[in-house]
N, CA, C and O atoms as a MOPAC input file, in Angstrom:
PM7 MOZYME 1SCF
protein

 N    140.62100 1   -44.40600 1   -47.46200 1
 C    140.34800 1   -43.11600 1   -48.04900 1
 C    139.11300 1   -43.19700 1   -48.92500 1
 O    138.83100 1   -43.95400 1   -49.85400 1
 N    138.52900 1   -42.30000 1   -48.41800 1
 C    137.21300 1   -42.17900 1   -49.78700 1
 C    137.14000 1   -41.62600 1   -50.64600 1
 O    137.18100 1   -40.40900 1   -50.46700 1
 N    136.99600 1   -42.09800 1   -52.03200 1
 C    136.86300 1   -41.71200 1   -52.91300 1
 C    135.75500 1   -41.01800 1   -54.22700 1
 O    136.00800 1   -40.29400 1   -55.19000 1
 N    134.66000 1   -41.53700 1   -53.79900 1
 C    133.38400 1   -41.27500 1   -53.79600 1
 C    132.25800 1   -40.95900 1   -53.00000 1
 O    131.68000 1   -41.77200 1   -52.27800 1
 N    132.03200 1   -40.07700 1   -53.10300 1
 C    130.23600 1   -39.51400 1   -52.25400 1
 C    129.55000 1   -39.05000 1   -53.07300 1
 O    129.86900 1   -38.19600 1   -53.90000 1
 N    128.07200 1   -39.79800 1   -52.86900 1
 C    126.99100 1   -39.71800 1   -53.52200 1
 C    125.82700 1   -39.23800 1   -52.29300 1
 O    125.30000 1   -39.91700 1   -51.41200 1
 N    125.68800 1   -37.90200 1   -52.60900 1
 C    124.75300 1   -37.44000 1   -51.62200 1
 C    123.73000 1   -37.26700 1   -52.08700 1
 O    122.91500 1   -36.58800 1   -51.46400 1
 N    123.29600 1   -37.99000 1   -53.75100 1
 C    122.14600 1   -36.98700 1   -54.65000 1
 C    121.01000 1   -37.13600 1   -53.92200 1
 O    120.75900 1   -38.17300 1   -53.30900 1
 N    119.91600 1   -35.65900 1   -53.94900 1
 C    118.55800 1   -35.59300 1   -53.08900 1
 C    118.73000 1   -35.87900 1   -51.62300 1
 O    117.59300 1   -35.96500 1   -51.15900 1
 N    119.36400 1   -36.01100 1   -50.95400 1
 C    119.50000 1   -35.41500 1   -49.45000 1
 C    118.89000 1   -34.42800 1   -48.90100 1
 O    119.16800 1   -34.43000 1   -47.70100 1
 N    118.34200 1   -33.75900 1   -49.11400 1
 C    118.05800 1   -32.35900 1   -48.13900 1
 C    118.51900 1   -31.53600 1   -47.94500 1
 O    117.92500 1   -30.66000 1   -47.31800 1
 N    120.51700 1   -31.25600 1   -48.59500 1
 C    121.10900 1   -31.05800 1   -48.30200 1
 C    120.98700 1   -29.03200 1   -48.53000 1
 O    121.08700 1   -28.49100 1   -49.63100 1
 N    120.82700 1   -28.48900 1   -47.58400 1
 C    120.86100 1   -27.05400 1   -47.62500 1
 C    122.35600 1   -26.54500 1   -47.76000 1
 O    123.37100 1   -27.18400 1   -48.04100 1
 N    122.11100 1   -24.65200 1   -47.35900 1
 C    123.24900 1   -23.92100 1   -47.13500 1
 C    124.00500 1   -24.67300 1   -45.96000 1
 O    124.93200 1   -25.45400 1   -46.17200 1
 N    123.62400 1   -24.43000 1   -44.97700 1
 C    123.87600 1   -25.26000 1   -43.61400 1
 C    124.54300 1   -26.43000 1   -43.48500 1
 O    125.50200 1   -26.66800 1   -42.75000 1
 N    123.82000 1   -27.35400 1   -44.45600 1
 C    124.77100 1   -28.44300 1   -44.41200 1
 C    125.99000 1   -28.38400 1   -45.51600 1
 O    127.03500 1   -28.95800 1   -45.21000 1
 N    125.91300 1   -27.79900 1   -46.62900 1
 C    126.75100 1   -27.59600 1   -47.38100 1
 C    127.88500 1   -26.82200 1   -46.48800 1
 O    128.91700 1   -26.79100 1   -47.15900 1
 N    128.02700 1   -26.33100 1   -45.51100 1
 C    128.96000 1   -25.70200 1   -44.86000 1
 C    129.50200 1   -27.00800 1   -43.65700 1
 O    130.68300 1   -26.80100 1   -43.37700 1
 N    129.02200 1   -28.06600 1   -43.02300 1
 C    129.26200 1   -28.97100 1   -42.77400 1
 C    129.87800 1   -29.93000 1   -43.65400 1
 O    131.05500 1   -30.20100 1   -43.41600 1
 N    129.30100 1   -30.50400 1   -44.64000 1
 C    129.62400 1   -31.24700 1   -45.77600 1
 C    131.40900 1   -30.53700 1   -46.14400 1
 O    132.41800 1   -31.24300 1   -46.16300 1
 N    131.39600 1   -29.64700 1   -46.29400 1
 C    132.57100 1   -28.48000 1   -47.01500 1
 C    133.30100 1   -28.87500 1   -45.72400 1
 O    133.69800 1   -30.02500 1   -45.91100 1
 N    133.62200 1   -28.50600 1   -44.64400 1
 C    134.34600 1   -28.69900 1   -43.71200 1
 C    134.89200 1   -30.35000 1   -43.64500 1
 O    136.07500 1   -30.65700 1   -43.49300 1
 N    133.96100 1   -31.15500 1   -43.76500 1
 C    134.97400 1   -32.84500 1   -43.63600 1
 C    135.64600 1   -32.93200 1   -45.28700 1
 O    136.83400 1   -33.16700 1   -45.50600 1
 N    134.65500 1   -32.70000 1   -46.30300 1
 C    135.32300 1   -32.42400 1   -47.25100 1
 C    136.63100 1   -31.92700 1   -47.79200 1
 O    137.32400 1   -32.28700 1   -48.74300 1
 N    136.75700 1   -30.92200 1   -46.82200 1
 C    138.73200 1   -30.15800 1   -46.97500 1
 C    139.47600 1   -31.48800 1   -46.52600 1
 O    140.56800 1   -31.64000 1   -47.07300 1
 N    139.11400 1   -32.42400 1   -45.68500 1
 C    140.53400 1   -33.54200 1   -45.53200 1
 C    139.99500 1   -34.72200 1   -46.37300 1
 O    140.23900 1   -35.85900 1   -45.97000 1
 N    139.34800 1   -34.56400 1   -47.40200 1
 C    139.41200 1   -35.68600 1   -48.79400 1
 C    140.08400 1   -35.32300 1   -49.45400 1
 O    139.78900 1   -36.16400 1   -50.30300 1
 N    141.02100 1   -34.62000 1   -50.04500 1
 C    141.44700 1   -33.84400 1   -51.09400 1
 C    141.70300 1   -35.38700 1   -52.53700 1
 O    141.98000 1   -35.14900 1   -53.71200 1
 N    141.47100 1   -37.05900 1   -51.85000 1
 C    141.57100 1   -37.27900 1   -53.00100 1
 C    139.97100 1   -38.14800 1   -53.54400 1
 O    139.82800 1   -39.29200 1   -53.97600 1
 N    138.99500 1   -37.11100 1   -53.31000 1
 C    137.99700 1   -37.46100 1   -53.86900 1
 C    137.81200 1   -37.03100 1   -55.23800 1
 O    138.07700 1   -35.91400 1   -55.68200 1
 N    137.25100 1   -38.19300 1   -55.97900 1
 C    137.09500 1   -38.21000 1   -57.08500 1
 C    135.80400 1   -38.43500 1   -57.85200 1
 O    135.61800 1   -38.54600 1   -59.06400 1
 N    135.15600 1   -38.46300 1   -57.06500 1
 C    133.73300 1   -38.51500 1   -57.70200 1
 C    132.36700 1   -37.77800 1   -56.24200 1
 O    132.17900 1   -38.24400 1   -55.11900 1
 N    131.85700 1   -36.86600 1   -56.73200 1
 C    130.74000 1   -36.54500 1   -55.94200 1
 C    129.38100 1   -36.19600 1   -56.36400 1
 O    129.41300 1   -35.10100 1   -56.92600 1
 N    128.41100 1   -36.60100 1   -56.32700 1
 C    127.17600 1   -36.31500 1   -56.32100 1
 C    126.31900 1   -35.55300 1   -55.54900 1
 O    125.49600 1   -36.22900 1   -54.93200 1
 N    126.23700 1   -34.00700 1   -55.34200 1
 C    125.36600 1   -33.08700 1   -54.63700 1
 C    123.89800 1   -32.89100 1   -55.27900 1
 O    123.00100 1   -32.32600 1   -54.65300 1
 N    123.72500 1   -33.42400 1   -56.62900 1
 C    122.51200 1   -32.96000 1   -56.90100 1
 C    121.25600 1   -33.57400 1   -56.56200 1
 O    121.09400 1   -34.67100 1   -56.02900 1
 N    120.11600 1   -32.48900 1   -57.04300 1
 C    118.83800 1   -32.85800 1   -56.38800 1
 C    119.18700 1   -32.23700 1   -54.97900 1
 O    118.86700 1   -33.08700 1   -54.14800 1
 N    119.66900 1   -31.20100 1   -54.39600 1
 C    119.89500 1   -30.46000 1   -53.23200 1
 C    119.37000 1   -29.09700 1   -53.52200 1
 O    119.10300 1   -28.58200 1   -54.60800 1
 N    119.28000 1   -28.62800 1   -52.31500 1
 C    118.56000 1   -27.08700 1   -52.51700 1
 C    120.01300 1   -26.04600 1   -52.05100 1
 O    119.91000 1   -25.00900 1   -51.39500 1
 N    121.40600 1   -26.66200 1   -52.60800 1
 C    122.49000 1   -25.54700 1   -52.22900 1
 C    122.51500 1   -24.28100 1   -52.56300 1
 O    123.07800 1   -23.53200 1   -51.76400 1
 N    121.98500 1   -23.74400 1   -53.68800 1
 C    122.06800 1   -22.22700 1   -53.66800 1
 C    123.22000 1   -21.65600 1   -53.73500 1
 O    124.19500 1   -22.30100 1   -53.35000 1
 N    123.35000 1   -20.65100 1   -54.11100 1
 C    124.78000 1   -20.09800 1   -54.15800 1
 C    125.62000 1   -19.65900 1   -53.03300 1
 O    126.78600 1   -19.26400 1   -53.02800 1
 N    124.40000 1   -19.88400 1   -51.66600 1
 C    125.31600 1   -19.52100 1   -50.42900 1
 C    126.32400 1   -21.35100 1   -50.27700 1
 O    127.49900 1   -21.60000 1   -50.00600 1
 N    125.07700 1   -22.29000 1   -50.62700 1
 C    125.64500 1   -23.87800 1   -50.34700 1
 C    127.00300 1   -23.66800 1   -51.31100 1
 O    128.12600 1   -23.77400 1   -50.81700 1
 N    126.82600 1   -23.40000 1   -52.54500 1
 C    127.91600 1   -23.43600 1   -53.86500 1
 C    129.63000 1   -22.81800 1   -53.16500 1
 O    130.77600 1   -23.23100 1   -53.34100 1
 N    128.96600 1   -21.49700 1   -52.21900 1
 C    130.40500 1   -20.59200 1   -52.11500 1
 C    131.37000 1   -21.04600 1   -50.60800 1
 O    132.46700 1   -20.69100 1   -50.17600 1
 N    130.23000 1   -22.07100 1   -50.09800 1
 C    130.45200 1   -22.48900 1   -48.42700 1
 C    131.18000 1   -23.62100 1   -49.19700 1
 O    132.06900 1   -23.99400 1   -48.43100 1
 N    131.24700 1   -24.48000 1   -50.53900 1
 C    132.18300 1   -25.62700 1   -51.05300 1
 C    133.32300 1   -25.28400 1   -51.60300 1
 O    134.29900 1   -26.01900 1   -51.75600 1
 N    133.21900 1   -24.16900 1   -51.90600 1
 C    135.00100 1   -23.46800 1   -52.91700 1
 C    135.83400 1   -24.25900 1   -52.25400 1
 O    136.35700 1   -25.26200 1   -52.74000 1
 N    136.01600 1   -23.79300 1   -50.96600 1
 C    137.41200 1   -23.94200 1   -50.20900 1
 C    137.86200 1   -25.65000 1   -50.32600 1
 O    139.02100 1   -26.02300 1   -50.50700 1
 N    136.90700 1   -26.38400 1   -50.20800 1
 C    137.16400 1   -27.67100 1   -50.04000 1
 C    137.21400 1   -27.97900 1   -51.42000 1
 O    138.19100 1   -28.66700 1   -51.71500 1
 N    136.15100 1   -27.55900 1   -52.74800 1
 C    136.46600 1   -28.23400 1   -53.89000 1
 C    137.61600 1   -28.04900 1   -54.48800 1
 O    138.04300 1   -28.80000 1   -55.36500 1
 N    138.47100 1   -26.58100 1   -53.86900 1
 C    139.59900 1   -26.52900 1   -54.51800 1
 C    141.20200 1   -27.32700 1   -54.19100 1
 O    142.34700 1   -27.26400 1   -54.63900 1
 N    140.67500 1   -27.85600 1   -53.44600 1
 C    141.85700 1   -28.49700 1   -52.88700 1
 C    141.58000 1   -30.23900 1   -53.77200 1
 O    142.38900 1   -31.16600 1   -53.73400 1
 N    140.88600 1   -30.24400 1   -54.14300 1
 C    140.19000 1   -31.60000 1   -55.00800 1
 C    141.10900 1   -31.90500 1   -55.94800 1
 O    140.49400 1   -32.44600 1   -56.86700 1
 N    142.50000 1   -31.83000 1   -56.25200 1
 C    142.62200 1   -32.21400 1   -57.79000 1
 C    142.64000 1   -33.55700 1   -58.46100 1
 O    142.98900 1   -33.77700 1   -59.62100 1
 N    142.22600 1   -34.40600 1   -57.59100 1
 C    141.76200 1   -35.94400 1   -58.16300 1
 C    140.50200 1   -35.78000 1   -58.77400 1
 O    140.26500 1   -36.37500 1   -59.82500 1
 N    139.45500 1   -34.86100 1   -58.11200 1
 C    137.83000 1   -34.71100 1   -58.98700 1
 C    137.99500 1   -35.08700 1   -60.36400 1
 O    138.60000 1   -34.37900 1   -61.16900 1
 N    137.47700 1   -36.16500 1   -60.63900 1
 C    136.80200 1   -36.14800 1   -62.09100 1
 C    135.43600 1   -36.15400 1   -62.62200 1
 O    135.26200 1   -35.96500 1   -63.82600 1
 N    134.36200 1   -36.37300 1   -61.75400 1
 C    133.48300 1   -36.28000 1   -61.95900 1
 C    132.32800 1   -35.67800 1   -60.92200 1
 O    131.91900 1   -36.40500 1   -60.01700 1
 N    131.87600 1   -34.48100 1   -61.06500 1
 C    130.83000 1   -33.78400 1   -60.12800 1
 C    129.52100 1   -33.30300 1   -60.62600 1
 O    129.45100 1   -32.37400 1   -61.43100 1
 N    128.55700 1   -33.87800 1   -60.19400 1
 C    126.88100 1   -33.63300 1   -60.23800 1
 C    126.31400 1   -32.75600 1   -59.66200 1
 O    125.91800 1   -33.10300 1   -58.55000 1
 N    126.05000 1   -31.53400 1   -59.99700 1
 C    125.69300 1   -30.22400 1   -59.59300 1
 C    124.26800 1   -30.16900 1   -60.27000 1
 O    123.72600 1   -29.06600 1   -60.33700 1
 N    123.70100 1   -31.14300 1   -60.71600 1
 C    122.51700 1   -30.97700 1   -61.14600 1
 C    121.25400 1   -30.81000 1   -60.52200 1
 O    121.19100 1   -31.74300 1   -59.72100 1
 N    119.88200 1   -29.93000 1   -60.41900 1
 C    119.24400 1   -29.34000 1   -60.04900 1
 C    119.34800 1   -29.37200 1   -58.40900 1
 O    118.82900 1   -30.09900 1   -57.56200 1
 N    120.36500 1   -28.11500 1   -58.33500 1
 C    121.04300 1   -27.64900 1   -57.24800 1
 C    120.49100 1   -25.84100 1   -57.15100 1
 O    120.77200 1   -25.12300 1   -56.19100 1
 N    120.04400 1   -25.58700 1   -57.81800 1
 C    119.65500 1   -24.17000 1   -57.86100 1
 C    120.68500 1   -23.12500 1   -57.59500 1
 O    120.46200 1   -22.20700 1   -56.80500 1
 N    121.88600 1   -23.25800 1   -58.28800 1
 C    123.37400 1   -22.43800 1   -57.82700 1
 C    122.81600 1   -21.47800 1   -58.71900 1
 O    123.36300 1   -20.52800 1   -58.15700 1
 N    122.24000 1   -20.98800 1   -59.55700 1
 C    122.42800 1   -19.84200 1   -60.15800 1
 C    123.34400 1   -19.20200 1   -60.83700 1
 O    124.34700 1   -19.73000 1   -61.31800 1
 N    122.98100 1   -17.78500 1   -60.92700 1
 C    125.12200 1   -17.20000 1   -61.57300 1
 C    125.90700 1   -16.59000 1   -60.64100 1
 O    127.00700 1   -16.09400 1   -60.88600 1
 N    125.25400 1   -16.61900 1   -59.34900 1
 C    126.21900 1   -15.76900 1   -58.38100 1
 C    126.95600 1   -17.65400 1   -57.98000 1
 O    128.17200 1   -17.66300 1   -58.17000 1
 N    126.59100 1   -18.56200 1   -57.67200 1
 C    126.91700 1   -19.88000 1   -56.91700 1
 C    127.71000 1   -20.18700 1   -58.33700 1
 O    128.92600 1   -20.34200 1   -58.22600 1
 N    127.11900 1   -20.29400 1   -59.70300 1
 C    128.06700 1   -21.11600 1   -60.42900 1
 C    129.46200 1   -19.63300 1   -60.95100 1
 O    130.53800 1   -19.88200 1   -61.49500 1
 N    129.12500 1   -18.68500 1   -60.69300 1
 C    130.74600 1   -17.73500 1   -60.59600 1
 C    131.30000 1   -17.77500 1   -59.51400 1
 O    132.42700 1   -17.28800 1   -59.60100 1
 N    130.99000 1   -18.21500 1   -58.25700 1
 C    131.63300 1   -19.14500 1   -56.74600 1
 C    132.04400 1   -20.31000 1   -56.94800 1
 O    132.64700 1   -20.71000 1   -55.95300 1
 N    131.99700 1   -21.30200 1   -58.03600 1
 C    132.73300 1   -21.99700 1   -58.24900 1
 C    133.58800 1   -22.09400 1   -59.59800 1
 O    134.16400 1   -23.11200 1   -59.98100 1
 N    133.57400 1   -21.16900 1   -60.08500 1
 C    134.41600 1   -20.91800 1   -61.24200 1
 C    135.88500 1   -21.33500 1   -61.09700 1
 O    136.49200 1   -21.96900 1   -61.96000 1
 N    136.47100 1   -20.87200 1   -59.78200 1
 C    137.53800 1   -20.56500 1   -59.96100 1
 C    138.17900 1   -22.22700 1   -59.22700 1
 O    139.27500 1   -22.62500 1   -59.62100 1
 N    137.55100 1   -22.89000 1   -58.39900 1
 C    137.42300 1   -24.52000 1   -57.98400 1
 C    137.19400 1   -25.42500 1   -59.06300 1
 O    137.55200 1   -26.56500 1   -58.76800 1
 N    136.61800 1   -25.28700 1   -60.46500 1
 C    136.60900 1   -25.83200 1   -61.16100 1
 C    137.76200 1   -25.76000 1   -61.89900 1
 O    138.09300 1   -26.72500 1   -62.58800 1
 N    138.55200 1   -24.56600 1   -61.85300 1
 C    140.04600 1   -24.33600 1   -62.79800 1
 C    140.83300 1   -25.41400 1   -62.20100 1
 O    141.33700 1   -26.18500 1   -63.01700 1
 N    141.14000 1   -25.73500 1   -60.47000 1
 C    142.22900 1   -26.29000 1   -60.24700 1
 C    141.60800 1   -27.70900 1   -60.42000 1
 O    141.49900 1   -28.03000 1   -59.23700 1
 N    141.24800 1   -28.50800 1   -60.96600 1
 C    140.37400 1   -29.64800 1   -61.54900 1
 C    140.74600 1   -30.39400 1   -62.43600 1
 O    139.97400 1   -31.15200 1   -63.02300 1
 N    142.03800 1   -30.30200 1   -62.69100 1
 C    142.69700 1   -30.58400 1   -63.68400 1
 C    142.33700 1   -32.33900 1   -64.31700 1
 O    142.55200 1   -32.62300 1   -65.49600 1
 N    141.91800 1   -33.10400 1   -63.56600 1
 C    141.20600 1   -34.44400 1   -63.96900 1
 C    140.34700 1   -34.72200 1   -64.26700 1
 O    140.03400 1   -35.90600 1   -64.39200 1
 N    139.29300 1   -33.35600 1   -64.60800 1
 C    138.07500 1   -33.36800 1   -64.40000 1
 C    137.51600 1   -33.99200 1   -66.21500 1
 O    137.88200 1   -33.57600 1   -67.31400 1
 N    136.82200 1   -34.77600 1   -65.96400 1
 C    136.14700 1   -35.24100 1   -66.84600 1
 C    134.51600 1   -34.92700 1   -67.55600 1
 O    133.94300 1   -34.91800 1   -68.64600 1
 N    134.21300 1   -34.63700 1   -65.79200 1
 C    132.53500 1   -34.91700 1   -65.93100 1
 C    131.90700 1   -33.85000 1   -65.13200 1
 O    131.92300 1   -33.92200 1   -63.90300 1
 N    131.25500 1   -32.68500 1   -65.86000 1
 C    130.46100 1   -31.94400 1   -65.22800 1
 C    129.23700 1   -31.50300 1   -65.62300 1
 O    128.95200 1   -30.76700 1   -66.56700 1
 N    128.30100 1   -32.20000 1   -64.53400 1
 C    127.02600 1   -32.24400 1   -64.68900 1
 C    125.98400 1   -31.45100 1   -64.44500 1
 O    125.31400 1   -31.88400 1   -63.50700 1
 N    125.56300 1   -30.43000 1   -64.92800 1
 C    124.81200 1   -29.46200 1   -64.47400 1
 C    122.97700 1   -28.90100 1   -65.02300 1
 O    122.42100 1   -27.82000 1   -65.21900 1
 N    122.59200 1   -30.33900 1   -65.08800 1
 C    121.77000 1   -30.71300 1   -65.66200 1
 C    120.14800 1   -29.30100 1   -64.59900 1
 O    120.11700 1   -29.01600 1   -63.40200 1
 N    119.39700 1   -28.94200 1   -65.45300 1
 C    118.06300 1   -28.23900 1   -65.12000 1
 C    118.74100 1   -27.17800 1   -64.02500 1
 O    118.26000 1   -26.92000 1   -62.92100 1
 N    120.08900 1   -26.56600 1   -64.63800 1
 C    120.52600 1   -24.99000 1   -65.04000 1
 C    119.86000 1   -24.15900 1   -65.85500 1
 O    119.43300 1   -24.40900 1   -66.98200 1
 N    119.78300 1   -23.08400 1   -65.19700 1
 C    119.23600 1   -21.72300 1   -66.31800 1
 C    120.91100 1   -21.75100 1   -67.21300 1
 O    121.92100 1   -21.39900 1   -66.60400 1
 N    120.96000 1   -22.10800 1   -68.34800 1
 C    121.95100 1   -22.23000 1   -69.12800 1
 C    122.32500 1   -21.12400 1   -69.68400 1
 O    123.53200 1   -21.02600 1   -69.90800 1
 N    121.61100 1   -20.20700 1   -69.99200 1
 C    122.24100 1   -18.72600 1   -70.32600 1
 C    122.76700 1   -18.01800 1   -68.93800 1
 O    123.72900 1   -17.25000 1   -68.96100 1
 N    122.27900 1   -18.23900 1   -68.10100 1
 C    122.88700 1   -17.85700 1   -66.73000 1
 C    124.17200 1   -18.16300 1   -66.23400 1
 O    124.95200 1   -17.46000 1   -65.59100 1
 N    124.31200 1   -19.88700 1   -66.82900 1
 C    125.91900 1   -20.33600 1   -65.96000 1
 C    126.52500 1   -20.54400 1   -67.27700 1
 O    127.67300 1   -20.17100 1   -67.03900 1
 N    126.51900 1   -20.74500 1   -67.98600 1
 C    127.60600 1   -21.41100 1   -69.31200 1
 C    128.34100 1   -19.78200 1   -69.45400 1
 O    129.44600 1   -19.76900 1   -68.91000 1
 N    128.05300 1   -18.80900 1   -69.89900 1
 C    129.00900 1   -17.58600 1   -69.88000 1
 C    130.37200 1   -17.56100 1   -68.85900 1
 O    131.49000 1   -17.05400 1   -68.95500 1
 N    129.60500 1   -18.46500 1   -67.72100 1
 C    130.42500 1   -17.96400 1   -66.44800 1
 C    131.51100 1   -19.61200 1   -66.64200 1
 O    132.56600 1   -19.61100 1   -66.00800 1
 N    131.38700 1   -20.07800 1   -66.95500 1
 C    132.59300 1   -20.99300 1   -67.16700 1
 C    133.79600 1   -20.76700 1   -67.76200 1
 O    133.83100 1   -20.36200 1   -68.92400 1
 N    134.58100 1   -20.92600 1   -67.26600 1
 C    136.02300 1   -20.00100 1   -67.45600 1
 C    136.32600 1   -20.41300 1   -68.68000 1
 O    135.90700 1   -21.56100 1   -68.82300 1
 N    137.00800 1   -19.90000 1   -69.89900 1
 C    136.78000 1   -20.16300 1   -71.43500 1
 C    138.29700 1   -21.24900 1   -70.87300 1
 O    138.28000 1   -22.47700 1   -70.95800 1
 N    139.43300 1   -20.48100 1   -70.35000 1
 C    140.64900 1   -21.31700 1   -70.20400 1
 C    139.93000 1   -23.05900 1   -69.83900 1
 O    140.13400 1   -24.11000 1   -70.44600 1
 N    139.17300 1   -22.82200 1   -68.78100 1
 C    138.93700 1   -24.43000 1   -68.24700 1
 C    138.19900 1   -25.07400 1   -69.74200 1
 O    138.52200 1   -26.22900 1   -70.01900 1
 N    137.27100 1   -24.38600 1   -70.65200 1
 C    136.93900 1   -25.20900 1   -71.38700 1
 C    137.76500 1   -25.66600 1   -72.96200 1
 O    137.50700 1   -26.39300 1   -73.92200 1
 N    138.59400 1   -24.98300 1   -72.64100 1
 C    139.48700 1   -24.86500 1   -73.81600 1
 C    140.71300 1   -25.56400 1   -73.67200 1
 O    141.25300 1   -26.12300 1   -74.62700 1
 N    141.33100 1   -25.55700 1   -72.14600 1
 C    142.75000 1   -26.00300 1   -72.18000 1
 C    142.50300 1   -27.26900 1   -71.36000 1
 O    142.41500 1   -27.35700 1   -70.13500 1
 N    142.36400 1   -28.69800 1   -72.72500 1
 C    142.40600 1   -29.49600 1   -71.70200 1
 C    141.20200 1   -30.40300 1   -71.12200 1
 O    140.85200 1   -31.58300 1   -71.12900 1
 N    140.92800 1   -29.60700 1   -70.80000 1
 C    139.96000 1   -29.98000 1   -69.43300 1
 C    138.59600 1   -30.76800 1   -70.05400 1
 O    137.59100 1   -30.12900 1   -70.36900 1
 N    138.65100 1   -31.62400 1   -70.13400 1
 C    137.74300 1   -32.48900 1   -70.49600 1
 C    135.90300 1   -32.22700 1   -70.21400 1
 O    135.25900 1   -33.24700 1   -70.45900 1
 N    135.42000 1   -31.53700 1   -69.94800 1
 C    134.37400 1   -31.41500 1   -69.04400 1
 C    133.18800 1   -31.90600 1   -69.80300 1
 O    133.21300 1   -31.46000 1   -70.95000 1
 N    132.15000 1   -32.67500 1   -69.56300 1
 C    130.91100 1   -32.87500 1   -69.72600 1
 C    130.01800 1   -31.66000 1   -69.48600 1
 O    129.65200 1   -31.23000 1   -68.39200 1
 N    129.80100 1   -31.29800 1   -70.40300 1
 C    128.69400 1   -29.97500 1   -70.11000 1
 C    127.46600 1   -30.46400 1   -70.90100 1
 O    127.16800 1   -30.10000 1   -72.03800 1
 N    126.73700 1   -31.42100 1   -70.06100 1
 C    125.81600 1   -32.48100 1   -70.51700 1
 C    124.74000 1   -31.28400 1   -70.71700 1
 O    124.43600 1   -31.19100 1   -71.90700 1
 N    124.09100 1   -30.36000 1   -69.90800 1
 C    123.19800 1   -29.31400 1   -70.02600 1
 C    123.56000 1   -28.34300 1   -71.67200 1
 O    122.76000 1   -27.78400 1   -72.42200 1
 N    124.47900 1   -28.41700 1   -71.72900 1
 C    124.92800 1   -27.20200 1   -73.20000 1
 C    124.77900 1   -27.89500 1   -74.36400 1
 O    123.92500 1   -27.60600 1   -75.20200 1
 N    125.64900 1   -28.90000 1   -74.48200 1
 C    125.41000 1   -30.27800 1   -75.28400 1
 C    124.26300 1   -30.32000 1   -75.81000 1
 O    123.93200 1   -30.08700 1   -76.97200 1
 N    123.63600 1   -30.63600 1   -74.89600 1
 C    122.11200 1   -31.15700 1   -75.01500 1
 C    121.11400 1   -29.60800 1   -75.85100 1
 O    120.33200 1   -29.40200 1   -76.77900 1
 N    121.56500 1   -29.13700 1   -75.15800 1
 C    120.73900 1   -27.44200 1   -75.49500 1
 C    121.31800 1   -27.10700 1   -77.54900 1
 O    120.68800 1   -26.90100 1   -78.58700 1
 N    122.71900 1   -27.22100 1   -77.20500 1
 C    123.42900 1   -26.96900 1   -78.74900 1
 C    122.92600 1   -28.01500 1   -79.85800 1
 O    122.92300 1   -27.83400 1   -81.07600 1
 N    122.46800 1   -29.23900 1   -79.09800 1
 C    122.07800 1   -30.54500 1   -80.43900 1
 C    120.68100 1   -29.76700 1   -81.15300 1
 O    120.48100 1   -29.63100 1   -82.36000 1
 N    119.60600 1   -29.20900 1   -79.77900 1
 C    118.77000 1   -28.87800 1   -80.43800 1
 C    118.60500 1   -27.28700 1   -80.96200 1
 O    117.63400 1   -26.65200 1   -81.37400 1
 N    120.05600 1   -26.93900 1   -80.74200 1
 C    120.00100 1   -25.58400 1   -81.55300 1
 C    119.69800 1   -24.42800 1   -81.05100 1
 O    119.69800 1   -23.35300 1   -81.65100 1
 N    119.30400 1   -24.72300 1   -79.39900 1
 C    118.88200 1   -23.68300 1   -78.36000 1
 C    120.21400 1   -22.75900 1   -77.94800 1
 O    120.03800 1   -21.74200 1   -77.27700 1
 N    121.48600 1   -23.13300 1   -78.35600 1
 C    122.55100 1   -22.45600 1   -77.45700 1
 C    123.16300 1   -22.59400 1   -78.87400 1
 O    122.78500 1   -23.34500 1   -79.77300 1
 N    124.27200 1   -21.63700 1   -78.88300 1
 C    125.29100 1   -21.62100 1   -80.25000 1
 C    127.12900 1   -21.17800 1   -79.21900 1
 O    128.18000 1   -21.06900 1   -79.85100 1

């Protein structure tokens, strides 16, 4: 069983994100993935729901300069709730006023451990409150 995929900078489009998403639904116990450095977009982001939600081993996912936007990161809003192991979420060279609203307050509040290395980083220097 695999437990890790590291696809960072692949090439990886909408197209393949809809490939990728399809073998993906029979990992359900992956726990670590790396998509970033991909050009997924929010069509790539909404073609992964189905498979990220079935994930609840995920603890750590790299969505970083992926260009999901706020329509792709509110397509995975609701895949990040059932995530319950989740430790690590990376969403590094996000428009941050764009996706941090859209993170479900329950996921960041109850629990849920998440690395929001992009907000973090933005709040140290006083850019985000």
């Amino acid at each position: 069983q695999m437990s890790k995929l590291l696809l960072r900078g692949t090439n990886l489009g909408e197209e393949g994100a809809r490939a990728l998403a399809s073998a993906l639904e029979k990992m359900p116990e992956m726990s670590k993935l790396d998509l970033s450095y991909n050009i997924l977009g929010a069509e790539g982001a909404r073609a992964l729901v189905p498979a990220l939600e079935r994930m609840a081993e995920m603890s750590e996912l790299d969505l970083s300069g992926t260009d999901l936007g706020a329509e792709g990161a509110r397509a995975l809003a609701p895949a990040l709730e059932r995530m319950p192991q989740m430790s690590k979420l990376l969403l590094d060279e996000m428009p941050t006023k764009e996706i941090y609203p859209l993170i479900p307050e329950e996921v960041m509040m109850d629990g849920w451990k998440a690395t929001l290395h992009y907000v973090w980083k933005l709040r140290e220097q006083g850019e985000v409150k």
